[in-house]
TORPA-4810 file (N, C-alpha, C, O; in nm, 3 decimals):
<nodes>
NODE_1_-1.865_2.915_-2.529_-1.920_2.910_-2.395_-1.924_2.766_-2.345_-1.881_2.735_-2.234_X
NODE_2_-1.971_2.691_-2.418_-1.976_2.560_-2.424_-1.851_2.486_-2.383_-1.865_2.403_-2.293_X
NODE_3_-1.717_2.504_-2.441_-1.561_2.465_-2.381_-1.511_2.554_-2.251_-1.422_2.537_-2.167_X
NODE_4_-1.605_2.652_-2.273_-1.532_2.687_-2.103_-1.601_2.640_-1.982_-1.566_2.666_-1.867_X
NODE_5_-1.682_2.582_-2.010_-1.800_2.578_-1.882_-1.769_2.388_-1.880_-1.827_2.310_-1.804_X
NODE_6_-1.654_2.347_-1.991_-1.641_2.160_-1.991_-1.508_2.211_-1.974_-1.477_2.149_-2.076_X
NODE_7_-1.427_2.253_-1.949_-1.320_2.298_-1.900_-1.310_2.331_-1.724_-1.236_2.279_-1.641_X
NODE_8_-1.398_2.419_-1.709_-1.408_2.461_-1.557_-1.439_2.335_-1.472_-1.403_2.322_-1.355_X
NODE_9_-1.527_2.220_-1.560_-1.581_2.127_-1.526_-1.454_2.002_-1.458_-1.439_1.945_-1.351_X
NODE_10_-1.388_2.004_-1.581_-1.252_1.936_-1.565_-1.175_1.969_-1.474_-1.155_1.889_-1.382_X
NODE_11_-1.125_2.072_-1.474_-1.063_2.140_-1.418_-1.080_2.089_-1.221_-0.990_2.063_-1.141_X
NODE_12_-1.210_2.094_-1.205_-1.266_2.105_-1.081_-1.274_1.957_-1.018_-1.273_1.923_-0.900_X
NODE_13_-1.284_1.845_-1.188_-1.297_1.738_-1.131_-1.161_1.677_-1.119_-1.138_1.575_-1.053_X
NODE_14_-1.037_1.774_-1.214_-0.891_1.739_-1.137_-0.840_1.754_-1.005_-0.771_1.677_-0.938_X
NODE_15_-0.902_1.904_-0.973_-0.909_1.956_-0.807_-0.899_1.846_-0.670_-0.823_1.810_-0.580_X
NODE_16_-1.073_1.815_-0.742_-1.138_1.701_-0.633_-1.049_1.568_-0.608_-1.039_1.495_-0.509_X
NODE_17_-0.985_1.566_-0.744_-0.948_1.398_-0.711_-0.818_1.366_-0.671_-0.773_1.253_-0.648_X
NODE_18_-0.721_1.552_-0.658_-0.645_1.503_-0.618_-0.608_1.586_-0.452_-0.506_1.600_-0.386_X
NODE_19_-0.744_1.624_-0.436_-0.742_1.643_-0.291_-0.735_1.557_-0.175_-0.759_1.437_-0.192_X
NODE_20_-0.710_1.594_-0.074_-0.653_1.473_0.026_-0.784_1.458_0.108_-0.831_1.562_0.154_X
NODE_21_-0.846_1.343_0.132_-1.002_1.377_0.192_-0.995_1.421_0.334_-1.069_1.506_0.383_X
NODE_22_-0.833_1.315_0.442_-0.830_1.378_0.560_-0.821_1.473_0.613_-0.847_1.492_0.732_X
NODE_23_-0.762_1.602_0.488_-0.720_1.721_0.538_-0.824_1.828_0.529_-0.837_1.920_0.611_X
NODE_24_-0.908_1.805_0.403_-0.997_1.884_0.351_-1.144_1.851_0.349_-1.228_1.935_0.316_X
NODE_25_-1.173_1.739_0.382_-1.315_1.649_0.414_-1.407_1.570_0.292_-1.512_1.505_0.298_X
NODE_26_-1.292_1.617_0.151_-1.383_1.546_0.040_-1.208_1.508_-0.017_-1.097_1.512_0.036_X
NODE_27_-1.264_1.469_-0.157_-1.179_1.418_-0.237_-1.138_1.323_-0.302_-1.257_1.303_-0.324_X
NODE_28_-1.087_1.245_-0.355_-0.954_1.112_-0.351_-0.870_1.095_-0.294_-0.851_0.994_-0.225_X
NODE_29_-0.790_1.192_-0.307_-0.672_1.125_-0.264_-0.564_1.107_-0.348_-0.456_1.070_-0.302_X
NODE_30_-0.585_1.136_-0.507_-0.490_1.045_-0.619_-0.333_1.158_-0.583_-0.234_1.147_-0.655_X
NODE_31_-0.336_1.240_-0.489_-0.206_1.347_-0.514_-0.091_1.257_-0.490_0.003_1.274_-0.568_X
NODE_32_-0.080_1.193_-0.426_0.060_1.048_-0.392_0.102_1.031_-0.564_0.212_1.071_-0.602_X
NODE_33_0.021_0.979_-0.642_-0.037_0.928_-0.766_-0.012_1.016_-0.869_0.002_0.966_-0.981_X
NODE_34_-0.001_1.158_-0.856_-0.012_1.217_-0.988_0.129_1.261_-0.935_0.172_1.339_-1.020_X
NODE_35_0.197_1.252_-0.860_0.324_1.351_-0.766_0.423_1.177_-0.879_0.515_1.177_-0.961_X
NODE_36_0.354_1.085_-0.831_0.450_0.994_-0.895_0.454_0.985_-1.035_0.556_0.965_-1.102_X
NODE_37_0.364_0.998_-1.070_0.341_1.006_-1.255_0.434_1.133_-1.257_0.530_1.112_-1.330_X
NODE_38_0.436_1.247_-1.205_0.518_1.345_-1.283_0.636_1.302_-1.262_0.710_1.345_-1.350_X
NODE_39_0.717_1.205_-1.150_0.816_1.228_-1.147_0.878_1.142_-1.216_1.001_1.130_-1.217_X
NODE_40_0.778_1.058_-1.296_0.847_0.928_-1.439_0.845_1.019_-1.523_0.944_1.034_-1.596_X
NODE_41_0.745_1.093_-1.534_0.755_1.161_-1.696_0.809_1.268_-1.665_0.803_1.326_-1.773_X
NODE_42_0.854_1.333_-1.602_0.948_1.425_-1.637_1.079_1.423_-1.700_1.121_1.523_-1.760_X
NODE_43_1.143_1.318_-1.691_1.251_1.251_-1.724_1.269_1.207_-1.860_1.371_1.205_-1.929_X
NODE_44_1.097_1.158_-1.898_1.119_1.112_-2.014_1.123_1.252_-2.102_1.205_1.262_-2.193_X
NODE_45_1.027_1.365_-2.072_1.040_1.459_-2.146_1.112_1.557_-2.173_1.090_1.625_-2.273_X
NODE_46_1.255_1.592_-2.056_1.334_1.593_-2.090_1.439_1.583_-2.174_1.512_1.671_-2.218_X
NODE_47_1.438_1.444_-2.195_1.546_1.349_-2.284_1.438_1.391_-2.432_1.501_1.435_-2.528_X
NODE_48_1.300_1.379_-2.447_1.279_1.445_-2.533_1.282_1.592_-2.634_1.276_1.629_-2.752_X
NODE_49_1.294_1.638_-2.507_1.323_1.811_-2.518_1.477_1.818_-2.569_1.494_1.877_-2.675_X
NODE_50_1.564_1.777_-2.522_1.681_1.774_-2.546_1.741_1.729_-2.681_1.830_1.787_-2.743_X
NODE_51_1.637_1.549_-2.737_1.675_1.546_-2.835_1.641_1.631_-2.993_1.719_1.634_-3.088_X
NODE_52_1.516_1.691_-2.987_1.468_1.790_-3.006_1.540_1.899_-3.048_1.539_1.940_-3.164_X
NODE_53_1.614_1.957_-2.941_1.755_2.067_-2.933_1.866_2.011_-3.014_1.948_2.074_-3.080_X
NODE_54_1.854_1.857_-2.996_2.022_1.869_-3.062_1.966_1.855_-3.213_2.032_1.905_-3.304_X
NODE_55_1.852_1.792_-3.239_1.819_1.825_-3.423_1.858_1.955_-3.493_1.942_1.980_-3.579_X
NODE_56_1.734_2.056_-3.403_1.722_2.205_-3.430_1.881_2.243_-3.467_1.929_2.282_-3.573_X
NODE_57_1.959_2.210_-3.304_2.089_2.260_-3.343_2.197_2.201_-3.458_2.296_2.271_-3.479_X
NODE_58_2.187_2.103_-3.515_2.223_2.033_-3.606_2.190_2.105_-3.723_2.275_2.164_-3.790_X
NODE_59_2.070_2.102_-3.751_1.987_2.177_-3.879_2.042_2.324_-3.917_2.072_2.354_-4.033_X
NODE_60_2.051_2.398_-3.825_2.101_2.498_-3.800_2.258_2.551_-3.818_2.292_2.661_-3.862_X
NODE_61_2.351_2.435_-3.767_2.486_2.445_-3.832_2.476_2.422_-3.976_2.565_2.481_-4.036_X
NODE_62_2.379_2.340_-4.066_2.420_2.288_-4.233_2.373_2.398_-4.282_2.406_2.439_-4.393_X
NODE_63_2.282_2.462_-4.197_2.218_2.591_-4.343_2.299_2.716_-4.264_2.269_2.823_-4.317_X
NODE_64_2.376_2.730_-4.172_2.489_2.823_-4.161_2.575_2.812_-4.259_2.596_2.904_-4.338_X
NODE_65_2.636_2.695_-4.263_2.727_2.657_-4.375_2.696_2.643_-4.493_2.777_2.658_-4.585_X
NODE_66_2.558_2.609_-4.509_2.538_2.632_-4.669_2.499_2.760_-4.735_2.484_2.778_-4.856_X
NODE_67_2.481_2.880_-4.598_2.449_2.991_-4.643_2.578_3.086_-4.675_2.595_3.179_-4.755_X
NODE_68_2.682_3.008_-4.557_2.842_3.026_-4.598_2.848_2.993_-4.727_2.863_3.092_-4.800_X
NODE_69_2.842_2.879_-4.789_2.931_2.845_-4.897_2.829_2.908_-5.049_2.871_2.887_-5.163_X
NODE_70_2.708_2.978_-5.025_2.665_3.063_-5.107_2.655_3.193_-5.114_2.605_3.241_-5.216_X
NODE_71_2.703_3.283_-5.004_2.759_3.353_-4.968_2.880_3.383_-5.064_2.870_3.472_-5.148_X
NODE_72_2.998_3.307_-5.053_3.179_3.290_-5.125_3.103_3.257_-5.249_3.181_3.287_-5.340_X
NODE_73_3.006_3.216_-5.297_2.986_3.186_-5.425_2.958_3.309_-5.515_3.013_3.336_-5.621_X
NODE_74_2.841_3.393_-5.436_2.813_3.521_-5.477_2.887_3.622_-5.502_2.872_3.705_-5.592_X
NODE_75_3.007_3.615_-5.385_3.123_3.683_-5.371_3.178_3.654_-5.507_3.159_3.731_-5.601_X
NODE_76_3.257_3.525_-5.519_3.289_3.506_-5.655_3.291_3.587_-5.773_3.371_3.660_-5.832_X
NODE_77_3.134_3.530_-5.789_3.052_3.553_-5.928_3.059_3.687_-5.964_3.057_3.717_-6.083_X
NODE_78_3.072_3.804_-5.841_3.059_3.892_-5.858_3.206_3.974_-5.872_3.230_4.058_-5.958_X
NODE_79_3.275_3.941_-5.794_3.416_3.903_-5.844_3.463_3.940_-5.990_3.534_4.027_-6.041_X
NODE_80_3.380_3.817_-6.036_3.425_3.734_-6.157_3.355_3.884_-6.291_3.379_3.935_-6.400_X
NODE_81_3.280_3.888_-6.198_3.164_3.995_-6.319_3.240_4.098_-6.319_3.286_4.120_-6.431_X
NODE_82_3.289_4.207_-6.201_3.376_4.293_-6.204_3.505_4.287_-6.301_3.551_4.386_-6.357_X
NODE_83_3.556_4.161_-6.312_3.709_4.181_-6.358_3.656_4.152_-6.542_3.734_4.188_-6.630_X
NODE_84_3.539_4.097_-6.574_3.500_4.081_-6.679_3.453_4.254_-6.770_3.462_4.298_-6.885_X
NODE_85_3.411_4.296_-6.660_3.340_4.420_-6.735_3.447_4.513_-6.749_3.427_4.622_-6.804_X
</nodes>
């Protein structure tokens, strides 16, 4: 109860500050301000998101291939067991 009621709190005091006071009669004003902050960091998080993707996708081709090359191994072995018995 306690985090929702310091949440709503927040929440309300993000509202306020980035309301425009001429339009609405209270506020700050910071919306110019937070409109510009998103539009630096979006960019950066992006390029983060992305590099992110190309790990995952990296990671993802070696244990394809290493699940390939144990895969032909099993094949093999088993192969190998057949022509033995």
């Amino acid at each position: 109860m306690k985090s929702l009621l310091i949440g709503i709190v927040i929440l309300a005091a993000a509202a306020f500050a980035v309301l425009p006071p001429a339009a609405v009669g209270f506020g700050l004003g910071w919306g110019d301000d937070v409109l510009t902050f998103l539009r630096g960091g979006v960019p950066v998080v992006a390029v983060l998101i992305g590099l992110i993707a190309v790990f995952i996708g990296i990671a993802d081709m070696k244990d394809r291939a290493e699940a390939k090359k144990e895969k032909l191994k099993s094949e093999e072995s088993a192969e190998k067991n057949n022509r033995d018995a």
